[in-house]
N, C-alpha and C positions, 0 to 999 in steps of 0.2 A: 828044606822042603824039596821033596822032589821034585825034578820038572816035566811040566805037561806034555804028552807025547803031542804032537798034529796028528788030526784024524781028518782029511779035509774032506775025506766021502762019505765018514760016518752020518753026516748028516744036514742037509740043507733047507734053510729056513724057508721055502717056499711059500707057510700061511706068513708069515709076515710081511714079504712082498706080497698078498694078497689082502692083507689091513690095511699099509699104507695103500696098495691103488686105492682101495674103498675111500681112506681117509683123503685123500686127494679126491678122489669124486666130491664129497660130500661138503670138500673147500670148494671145489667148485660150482657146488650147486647153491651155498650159501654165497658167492660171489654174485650167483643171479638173482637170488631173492633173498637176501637178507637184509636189504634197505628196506623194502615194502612189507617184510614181516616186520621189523622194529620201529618204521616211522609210516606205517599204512598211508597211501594219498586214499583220500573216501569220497565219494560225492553227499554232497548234501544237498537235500531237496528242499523247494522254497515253493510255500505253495500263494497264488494271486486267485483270489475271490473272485468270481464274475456269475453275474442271473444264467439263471439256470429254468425255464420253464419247464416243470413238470407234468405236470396237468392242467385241466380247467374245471371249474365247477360252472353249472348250468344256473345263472338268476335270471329268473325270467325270462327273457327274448337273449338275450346275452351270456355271455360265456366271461368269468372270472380266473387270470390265468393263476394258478397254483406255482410258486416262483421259492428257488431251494440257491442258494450257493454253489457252483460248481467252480472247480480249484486246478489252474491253470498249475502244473509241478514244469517248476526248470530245476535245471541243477549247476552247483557251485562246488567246486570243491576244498577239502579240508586236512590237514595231516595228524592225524593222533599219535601216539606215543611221547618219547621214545617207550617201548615195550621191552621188558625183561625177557629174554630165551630160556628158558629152566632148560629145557630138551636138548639144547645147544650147548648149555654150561655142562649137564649127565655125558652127553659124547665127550666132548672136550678131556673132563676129570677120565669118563674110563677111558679113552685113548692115554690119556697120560700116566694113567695106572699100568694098564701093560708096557709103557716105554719104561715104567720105573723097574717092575719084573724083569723085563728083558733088560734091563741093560745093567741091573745086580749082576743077572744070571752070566751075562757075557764077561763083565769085569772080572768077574770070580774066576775065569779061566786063565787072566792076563798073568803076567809077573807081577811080580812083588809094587814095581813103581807102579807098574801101569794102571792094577789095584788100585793104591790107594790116590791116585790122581782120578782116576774115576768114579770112585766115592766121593770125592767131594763134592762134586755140584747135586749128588744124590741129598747129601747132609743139607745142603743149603736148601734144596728144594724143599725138603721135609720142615725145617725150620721157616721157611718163608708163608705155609699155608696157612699159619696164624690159628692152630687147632683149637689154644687155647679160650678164645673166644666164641664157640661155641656151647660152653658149658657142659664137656663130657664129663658124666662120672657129676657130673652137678658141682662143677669147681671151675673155676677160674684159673687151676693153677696147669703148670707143663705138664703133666702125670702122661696126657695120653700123649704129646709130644717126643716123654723118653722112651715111650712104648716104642713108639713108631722106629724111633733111631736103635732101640734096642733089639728090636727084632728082625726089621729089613738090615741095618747095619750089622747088626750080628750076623745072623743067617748069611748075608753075604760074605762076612768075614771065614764063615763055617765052613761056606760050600769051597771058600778061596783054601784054607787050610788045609781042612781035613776032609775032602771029598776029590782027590785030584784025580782021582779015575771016574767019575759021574759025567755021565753025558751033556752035551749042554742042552739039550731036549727038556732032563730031567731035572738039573738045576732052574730052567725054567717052571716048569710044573711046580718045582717047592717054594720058589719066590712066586708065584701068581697065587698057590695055597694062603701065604703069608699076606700079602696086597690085598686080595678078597675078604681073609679075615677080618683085617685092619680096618679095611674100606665098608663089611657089614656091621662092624662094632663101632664107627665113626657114625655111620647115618641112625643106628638102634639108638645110642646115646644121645645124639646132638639135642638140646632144648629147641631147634626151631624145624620146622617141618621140610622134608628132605625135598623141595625145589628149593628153600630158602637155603637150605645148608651148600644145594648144589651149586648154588649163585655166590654164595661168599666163598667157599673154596676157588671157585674158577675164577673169581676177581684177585684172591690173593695168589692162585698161579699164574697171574699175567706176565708179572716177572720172567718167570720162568718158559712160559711160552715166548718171549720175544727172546730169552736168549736162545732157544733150540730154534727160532727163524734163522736168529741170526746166524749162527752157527750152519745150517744148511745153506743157504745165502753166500757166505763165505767159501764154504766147500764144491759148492758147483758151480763158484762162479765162474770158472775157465771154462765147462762143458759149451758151452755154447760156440765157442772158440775150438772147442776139441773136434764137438760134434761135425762143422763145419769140414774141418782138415778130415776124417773120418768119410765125408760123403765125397769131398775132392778127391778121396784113395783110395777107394775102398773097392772099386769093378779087379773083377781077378787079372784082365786082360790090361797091360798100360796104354794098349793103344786107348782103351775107355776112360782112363782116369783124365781128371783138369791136370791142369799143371800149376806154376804159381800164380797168373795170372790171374785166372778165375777166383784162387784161394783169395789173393790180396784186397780182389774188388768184394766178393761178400765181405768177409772179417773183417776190411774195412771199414764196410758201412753200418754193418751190425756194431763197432766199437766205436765209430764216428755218430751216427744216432743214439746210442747213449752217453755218448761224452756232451751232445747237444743238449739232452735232454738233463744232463747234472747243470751242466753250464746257464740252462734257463731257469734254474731254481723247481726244475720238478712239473716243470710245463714241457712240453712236444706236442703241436696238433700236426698228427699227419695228412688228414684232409678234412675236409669243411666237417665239424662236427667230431672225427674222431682223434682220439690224443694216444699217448702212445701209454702204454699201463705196464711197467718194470715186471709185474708178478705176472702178465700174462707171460713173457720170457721166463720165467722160473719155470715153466712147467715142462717147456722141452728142455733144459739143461735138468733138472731132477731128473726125467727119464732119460740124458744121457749117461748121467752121473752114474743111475742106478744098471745100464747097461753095461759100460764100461769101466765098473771096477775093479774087474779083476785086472786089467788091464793096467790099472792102475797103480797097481801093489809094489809095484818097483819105490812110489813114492811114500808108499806107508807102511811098507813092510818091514821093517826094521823096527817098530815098534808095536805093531798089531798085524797078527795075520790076517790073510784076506778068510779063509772057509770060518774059522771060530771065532772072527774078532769083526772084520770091516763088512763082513757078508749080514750077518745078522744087525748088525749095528746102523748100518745105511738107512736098511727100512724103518727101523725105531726112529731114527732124526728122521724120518720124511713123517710119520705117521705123528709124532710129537710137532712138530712143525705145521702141517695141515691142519692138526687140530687147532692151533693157538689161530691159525689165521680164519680159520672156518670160525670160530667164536667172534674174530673179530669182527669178520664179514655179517654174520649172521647179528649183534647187536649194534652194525653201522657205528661203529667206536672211532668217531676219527680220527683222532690222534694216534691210535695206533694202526689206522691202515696209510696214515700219511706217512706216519714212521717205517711200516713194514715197506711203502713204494719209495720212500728216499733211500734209505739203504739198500733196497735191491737195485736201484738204478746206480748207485751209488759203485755198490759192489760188481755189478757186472760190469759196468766199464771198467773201473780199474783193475781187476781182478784180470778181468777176460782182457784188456788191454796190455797188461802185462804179460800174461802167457800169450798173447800173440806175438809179442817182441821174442817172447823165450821161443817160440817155435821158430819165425823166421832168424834166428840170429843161429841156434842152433841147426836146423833141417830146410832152409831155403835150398840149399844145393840138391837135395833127395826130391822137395818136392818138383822143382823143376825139372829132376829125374825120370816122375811121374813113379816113384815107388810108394808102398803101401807104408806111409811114415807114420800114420795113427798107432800102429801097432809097437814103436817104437819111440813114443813120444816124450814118454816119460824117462827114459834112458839117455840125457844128455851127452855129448862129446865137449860143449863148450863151455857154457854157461850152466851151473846149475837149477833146479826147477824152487828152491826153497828159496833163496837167495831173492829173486824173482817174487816170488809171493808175501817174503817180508815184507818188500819193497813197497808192492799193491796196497800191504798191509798199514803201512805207514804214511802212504798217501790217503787213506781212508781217513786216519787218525790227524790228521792235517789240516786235510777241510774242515772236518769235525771239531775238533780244536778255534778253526775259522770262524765257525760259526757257534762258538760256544757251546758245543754237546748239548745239542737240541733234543738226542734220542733217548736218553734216560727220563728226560723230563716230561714228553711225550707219552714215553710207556705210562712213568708215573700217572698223566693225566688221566691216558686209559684205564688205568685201574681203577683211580679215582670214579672215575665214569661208570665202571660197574657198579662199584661201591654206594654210588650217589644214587643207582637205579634202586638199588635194592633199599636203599634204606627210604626210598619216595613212595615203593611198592609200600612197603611195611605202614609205611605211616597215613597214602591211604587207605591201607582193612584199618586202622587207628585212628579214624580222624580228630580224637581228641587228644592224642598223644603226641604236644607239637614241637619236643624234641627231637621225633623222630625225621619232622616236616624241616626243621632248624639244621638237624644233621646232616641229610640229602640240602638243603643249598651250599651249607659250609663244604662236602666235597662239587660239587657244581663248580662253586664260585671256584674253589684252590682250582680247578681243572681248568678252568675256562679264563679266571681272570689271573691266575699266578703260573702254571705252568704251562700251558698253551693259549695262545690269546685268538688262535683263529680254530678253537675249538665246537662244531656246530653241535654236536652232541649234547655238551654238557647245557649251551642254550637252550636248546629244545628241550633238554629236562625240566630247566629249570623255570619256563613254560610250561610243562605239564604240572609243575608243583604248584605253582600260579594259580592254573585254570581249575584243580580239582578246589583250591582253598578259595577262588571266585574274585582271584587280585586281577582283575583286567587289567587296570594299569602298569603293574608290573609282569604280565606275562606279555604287554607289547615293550613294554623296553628288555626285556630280551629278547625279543625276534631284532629287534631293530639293532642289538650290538650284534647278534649274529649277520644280518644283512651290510653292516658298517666294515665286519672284517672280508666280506667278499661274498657275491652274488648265488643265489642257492634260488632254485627254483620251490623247493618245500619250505621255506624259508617264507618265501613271497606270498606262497599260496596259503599258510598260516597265518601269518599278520594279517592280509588283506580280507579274511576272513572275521579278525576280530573287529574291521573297522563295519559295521552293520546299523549303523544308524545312517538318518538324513543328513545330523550334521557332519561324520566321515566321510563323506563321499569325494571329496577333492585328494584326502589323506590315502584313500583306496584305491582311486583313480593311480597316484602317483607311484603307490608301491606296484603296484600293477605292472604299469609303464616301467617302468624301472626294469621289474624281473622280464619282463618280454624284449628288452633290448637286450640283456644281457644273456640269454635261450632266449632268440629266435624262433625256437625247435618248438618250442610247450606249446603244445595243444591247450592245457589245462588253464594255463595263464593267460594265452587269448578267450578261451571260452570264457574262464571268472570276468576279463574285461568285458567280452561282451554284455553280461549281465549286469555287470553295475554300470556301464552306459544305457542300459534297458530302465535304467530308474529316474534317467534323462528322459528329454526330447528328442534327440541327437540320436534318430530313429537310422541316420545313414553309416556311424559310430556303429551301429549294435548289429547291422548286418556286415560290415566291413570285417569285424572281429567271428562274428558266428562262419561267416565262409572261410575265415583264416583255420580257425580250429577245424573245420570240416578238413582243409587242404592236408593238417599238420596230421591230422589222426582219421583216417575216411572211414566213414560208418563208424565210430565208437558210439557209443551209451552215453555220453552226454552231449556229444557233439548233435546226433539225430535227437534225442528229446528236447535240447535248447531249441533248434530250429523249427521243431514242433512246437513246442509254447507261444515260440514269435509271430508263427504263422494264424495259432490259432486267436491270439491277441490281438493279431492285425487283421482279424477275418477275414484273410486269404484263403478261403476254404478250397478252393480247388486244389492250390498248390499243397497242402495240408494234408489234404485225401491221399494226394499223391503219394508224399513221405511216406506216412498213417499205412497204408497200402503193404508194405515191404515184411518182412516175417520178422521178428522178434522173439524174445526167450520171454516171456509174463512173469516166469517167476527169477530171473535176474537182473529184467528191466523196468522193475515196475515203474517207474514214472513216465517213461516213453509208453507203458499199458495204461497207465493213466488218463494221457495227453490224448491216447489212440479213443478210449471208450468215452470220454467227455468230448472231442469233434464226431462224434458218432451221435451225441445225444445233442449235440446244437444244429447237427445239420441234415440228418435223415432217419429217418425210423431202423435202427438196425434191426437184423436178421440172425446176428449170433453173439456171446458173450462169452471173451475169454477166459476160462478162471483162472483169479488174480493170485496173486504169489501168497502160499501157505503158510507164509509167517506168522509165529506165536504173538509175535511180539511187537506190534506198529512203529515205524516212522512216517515220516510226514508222508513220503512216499508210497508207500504201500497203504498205507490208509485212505492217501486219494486213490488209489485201485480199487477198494474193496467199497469205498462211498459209491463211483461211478458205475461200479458193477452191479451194485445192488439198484440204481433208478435203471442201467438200462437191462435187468432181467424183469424189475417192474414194467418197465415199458413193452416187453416182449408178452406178458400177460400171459404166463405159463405159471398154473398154479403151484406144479409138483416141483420146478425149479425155484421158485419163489418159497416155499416152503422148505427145501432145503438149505435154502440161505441161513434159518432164523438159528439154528444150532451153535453155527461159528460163530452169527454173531454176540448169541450171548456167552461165548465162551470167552471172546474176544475182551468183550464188556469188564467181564469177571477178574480178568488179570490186569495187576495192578500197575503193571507195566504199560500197561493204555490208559493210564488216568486222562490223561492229557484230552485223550479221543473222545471219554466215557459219553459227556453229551450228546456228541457225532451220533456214536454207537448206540444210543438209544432210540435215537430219533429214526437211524435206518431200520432200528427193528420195529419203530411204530409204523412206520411210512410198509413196509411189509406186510403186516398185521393188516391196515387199510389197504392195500390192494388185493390180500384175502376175502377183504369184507368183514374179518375182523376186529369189526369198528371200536367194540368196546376195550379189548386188550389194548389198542392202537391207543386211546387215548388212557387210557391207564398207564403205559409208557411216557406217554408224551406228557402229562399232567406234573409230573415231578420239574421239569424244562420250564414247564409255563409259569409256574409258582414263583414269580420277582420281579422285581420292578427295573432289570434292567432293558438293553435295547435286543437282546439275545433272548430272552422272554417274550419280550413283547413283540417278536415274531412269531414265535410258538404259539402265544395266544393269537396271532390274528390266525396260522395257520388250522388252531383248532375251532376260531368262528367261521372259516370257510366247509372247514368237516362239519359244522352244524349246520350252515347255511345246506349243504349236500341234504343232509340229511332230512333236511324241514324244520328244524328250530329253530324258528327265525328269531323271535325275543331273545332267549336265549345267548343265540350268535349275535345278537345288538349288544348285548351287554362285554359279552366277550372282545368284540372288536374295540369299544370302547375301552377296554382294557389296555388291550393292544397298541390304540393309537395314545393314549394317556404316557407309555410307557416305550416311545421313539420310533414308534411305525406310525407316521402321515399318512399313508393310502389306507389303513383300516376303514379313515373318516369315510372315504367312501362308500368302503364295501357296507359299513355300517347304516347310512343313510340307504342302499337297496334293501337290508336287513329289517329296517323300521318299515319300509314301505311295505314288503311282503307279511310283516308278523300285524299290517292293519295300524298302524300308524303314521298314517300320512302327512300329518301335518309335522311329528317329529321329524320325519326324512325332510321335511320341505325346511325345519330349521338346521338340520343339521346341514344341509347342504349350504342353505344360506351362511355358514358361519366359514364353510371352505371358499366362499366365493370374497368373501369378506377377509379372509387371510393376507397378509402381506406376502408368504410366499409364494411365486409366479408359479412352481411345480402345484399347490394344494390348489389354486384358483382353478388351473388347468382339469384337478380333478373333482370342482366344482362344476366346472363347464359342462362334463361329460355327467355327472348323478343329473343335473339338471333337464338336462337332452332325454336322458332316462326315463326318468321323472315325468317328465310333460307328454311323454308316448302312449302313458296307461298301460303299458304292457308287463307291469315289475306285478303280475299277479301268482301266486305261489302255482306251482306245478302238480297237476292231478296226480300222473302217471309221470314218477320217476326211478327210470331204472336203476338208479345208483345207491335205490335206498334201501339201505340193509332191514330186515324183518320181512319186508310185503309178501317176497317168498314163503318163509316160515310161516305167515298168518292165513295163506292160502292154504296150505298144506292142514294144517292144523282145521280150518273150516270147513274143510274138502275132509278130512274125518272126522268130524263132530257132526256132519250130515249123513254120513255113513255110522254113525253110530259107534264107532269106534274111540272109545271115552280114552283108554288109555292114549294113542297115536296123536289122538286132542292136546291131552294134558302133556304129554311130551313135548310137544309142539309151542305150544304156551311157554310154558319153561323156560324152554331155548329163547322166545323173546326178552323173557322178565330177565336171564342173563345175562342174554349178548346183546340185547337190542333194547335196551331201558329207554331209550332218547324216541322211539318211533310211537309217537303217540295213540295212533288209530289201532296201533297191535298192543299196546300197553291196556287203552278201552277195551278192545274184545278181549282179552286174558281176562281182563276184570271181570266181565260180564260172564264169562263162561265158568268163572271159579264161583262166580256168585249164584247162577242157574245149577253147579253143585253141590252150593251150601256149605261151601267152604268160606267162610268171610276171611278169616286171617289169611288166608292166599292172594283172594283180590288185595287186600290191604295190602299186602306188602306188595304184590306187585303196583298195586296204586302209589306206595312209597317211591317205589324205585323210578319210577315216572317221572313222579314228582320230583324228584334228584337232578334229571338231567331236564326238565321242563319246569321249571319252580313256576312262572308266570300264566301257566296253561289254565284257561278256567275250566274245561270239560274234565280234566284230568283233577281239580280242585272239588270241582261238587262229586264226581264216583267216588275221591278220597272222603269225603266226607261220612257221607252215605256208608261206604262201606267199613269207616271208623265205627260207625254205631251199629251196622249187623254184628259186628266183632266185638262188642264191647266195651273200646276203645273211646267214649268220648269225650278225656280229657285232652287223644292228640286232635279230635277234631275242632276243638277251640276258635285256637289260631288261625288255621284255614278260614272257619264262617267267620273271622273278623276278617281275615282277607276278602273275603267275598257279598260283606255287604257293603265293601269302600268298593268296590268295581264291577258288581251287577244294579239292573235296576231295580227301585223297592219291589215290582211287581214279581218279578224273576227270583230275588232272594227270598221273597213270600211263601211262595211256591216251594224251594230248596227248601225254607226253613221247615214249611208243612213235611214235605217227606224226610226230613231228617227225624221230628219229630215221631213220625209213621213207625220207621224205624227202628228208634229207639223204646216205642210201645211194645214192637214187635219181636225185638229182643230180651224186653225186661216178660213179656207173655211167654215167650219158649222158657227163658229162665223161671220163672214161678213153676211152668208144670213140672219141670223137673225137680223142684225143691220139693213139691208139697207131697208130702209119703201118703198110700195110700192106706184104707181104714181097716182092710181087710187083708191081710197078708193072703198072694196070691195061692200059694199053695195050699190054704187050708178051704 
């Protein structure tokens, strides 16, 4: 074979240093958030019940307060995951796809050895990503494995052969041709859908990504050490350069502070709070590394040139390298980011330690010279530079050795740890398939209890797997081996979350405490305590802990909402106002919107209403926003805002993702509907609530005998309350003894009261007390003129054209009572009578019907039914009625009735005859 000319101008990889920066940005942006994308901290909102007056209805001299639940939201918080990264595993694979193009493309230019020593780690890669288990080509077996090796190893071998005059530009472009191919025919075929495919690939190159860390790691571990001697030499003028002095005290302590930090086992705090992190030193010795290569070449040139071999080749290991650590960062993998921070701590001392001994043993005399010795660094006169690096190299393999090769087993667990995510994902879309649920612990457990034992990951998996399959038990004894092998502040905040019961509370306390001595720092940890001391007495406990979190994290979202709940708990209202007072985001904080619109409706009439966060989809939190916003736009008494409320909320209603709410959300759209005036809709909502016999009914029902009471049905509302208190509401008995008084039964109010006074409970005697005080004033006499009572309007209107002669604006008017307003008696009677003055009987009847639906007991409304059963024809339904009504009128009264039903009934069977009887003469003749 001929040999390759050097071309070092023909062509410089500049986009490649331009991937690796990106790919290094994007380790570093997964550095800062990829703990909280794969283990989220959340708040969870917890809402406390307390009275709520909404209104009042008018009984007689007195006022009945109308009383609704309002929901105190604090918050607690929780950790979910761990979460799979698809997005993270796609970058990862295609970063690693152009390292595998690019570094065919490079090898292909090498010699013969250099060749095939560069191929191999390609071979292993290829065979390490486990194709066959995807089921390309719908087989099990290697087929698409030899593809891979046949066609990247070929082509590589092709371009190595018989291409010795191709550019390395354009050996690139036919192996990136070749990788695209491969890589669109891999995801086209794979049997599981291409994030699953992306997740199983990138767990089977984990391998492979720790050995290209490693390998960079290795290679720049002197830069730090280079860098250094570089900035002591580097002013053109010597009078500007350090001398050794300066050199020895930095490089010193930069080799003395990681020698500390291997020597504490991977611990250094360098001040209160912050510790010292190996990989954040990676970043300037990679951009030395990658500065200062050519520079370099004295040490590697003998086997790769710098323009066609070490120049393109630098960037691919940084861009392969960023990516494996960006994966890692981004799925919080512990084991592999403990592994990636031991060995770079690891490495740079020794490494950098060594070539520091190589510079001063070599170049001390130069630099105390004050010459530009960077430039010549690698050019020794005494000691050579590999010899040296062996050496690093084998003090590596020592410790390592010491500590029994921690870092294979580590990586292993990392993979495992992918592997265990992905097979947890899968199994729960599967919840029946609980091999899948079996498989994800079996890699868990290998991770966490066989090859890393202070693995937090695989715990908190194997917690997630727990919690979707509903093993409480066993999702706290994994939190609890995770917290046994060392102190985790998500850890804490987890656990202590599952302890939620009354009997937990000492076990919550404890975990609490624990994680708060151990971070100081958490905010989150002092807030959650102060909340479960808040389910104590130990009222001095729960402010102790709320000012703590306030100090730890000032103004956060749950630090101001907790101390708004406390405040408004403790009705401290001023201080509350205060808070309450401060600006807010509604639709990021709802529960602090919450907390602000419910001290709004307990302590002053407000003047405006935030709208509350636009979510589809409720939690506990936002659904107290959207309850408390709906009483106080009620209360605000704006029709056209009240009226645009009712849309959301039956949208709300409708998805099923609010089941939980559905009651809620009824009830706010009846309670709307009623401050419309829309009384009938309101209780046609509400009527589904009332229907049971538990204590959440039996609210409803008393709620809807006070809407009767409102409205003047007072029997009626007797019945109903009775309902009400039958079924765990004690104060109905009251309202119900006012109910009897006003519907004309007074002697029943006077036992019903008697029976609350006769109670053994001190509260129902008290509400004896007060019916009786009532009672004996005379004043519980029904209300002529009340304005709250839906129809009077309409029946005005309606009379006020039927005087005017206007029949149709009449009968419109009518209508809209027998609709909307069945329950209002005196407008149920004139409809009657005015359908009947048109000789419409089936109209009056049915609205006499409808009357009768919401008034069953009404006698004025029983005799028009009657009566007008028989204009109508009807008087098999008038029956029942006249037996109703000769057991409760007197004989003389029902006498009477009975005459005009009779009347009637003559006077319908007379119109009917004249219409049967044909006449003798046909009219047209």
């Amino acid at each position: 074979m001929a040999k390759i000319s050097p071309n070092p101008a023909a062509w410089r990889p500049s986009w490649l240093a331009v991937l690796a920066t990106l790919a290094v940005g994007l380790a570093v942006f997964y550095y800062y958030t990829g703990e909280n994308r794969a283990l989220p901290l959340r708040t969870v909102p917890h809402l406390q019940a307390i009275p709520l007056t909404l209104d009042s209805v008018a009984v007689g001299a007195m006022h009945l307060p109308v009383q609704a639940s309002g929901f105190i939201v604090s918050l607690t918080h929780d950790v979910a995951g761990p979460f799979t990264q698809p997005v993270a595993a796609g970058i990862f694979l295609g970063l690693l796809a152009v390292v595998l193009a690019g570094w065919v493309a490079v090898v292909s230019t090498l010699a013969r050895a250099a060749f095939v020593v560069g191929m191999v780690p390609v071979i292993f890669l290829l065979m390490s990503l486990n194709t066959e288990s995807l089921g390309i080509f719908n087989t099990n077996e290697r087929y698409f494995l030899y593809l891979l090796l046949g066609l990247i190893g070929g082509g590589g071998f092709g371009l190595h052969a018989f291409a010795e005059g191709l550019s390395l530009g354009w050996r690139a472009v036919v192996m990136g041709a070749i990788v695209a191919g491969l890589s669109g025919l891999l995801f086209a075929q794979s049997l599981l859908p291409a994030s699953e495919t992306a997740l199983q690939l990138a767990a089977y190159a984990t391998p492979a990504g720790a050995a290209l860390v490693a390998l960079l790691v290795l290679w720049v571990g002197v830069e730090n050490v280079r860098a250094l001697l570089w900035f002591n030499t580097q002013a053109e003028q010597p009078g500007s350069r350090f001398g050794l002095g300066p050199y020895l005290a930095a490089s010193g302590l930069y080799v003395g502070v990681l020698l500390l930090y291997v020597w504490n086992n991977g611990v250094l705090e360098l001040l209160p709070g912050v510790s010292l992190d190996p990989l954040v030193l990676l970043l300037p010795a990679v951009l030395a590394g990658g500065l200062g290569l050519r520079l370099r070449a004295p040490s590697y040139g003998a086997w790769v040139p710098y323009a066609r071999g070490a120049a393109p080749l630098y960037p691919l290991l940084v861009m392969g390298a960023a990516g494996a650590l960006g994966y890692a960062f981004a799925t919080a993998n512990t084991p592999l980011l403990v592994a990636a921070r031991s060995f770079t701590g690891l490495a740079l001392a020794l490494v950098g330690g060594a070539f520091w001994l190589y510079v001063l043993i070599n170049f001390s005399p130069l630099i105390r010279q004050r010459l530009r010795v960077y430039r010549v660094v690698f050019e020794p006169r005494r000691l050579p530079f590999y010899p040296v690096y062996i050496l690093a190299l084998g003090g590596i393999l020592i410790i390592q050795a010491r500590l029994d090769f921690p870092l294979p087993d580590q990586v292993r667990a990392g993979q495992y740890n992918h592997l265990g995510d992905l097979s947890r994902q899968q199994s729960e879309a599967q919840p029946d398939d609980l091999a899948l649920a079996a498989l994800a612990e079996r890699y868990y457990a290998e991770s966490g209890d066989v090859l890393y034992r202070a693995n937090l990951h695989a715990e908190f998996g194997r917690a997630a797997l727990y919690r979707f399959r509903q093993q409480r038990h066993n999702e706290i004894n994994a939190l609890r081996r995770a917290l046994v092998r060392g102190p985790n502040e998500k850890a804490s905040l987890r656990l202590a979350s599952l302890y939620n019961e009354p009997s937990d509370l000492f076990e919550g306390l404890e975990v609490l405490r624990r994680g708060l001595k151990a971070q100081p720092r958490s905010a989150a940890l002092a807030g959650d305590l102060a909340q479960l001391f808040n389910k104590t007495s130990l009222t001095d406990s729960v402010g102790f802990y709320l000012t703590r979190a306030e100090q730890l994290a000032p103004g956060s979202y749950a630090s101001r909402t907790n101390q708004l709940a406390f405040l408004i708990e403790k009705e401290v209202y001023p201080a509350a106002q205060k808070l309450a007072a401060g600006a807010f985001n509604a639709e990021k904080e709802p529960a602090f919107g919450a907390d602000q619109l419910l001290l709004g409706l307990l302590t002053r009439p407000v003047q405006t209403a935030a709208a509350p966060a636009s979510a589809a989809d409720l939690d506990d939190a936002t659904f107290a926003q959207v309850y408390h916003h709906v009483f106080t736009v009620v209360q605000l008494r704006k029709a056209a805002d009240i009226q645009a409320l009712l849309p959301r909320l039956a949208r709300l209603a409708d998805r099923p993702a609010n089941a939980n709410y559905y009651e809620q959300l009824l009830f706010l759209q009846a309670w709307a509907r009623h401050a419309l005036g829309q009384e009938q809709l309101a209780r046609q909502l509400l009527a589904p609530l009332a229907a049971g016999t538990t204590a959440t009914a039996g609210y409803y029902q008393q709620l809807l005998g006070l809407w009767q009471l409102q409205q003047g049905q007072y029997a009626t509302a007797a019945d109903q309350l009775a309902f009400a208190a039958t079924h765990g509401t004690p104060s109905a008995l009251q309202t119900r003894a006012y109910a009897l008084a006003l519907s004309g039964r007074p002697n029943s109010a006077r036992a019903a009261t008697a029976r609350l006074l006769a109670s053994p409970d001190s509260a129902q005697q008290r509400l004896g007390q007060q019916a009786q005080l009532q009672l004996a004033t005379g004043k519980m006499v029904p209300t002529k003129e009340n304005p709250a009572r839906v129809g009077n309007a309409w029946l005005n209107q309606a009379r006020q054209a039927e005087q005017q002669h206007n029949a149709a604006a009449a009968s419109k008017g009518y209508q809209r009572i027998v609709h909307e307003a069945p329950f209002n008696e005196p407008a149920i009677l004139a409809a009657a009578g005015f359908y009947t003055r048109r000789r419409d009987p089936t109209a009056a009847y049915e609205a006499l019907r409808a009357g009768l639906d919401e008034n069953p007991h009404s006698l004025p409304l029983l005799k028009a039914y009657v009566l007008a059963a028989a204009d109508a024809g009807l008087t098999e339904y008038a029956t029942e009625a006249l037996a109703q009504l000769r057991q409760q009128l007197p004989s003389a009264a029902y006498a009477t009735l009975a005459a005009e039903y009779a009347a009637h009934q003559a006077a319908r069977a007379a119109a009917a005859a004249s219409f049967s009887v044909a006449p003798a003469t046909p009219p047209l003749q």
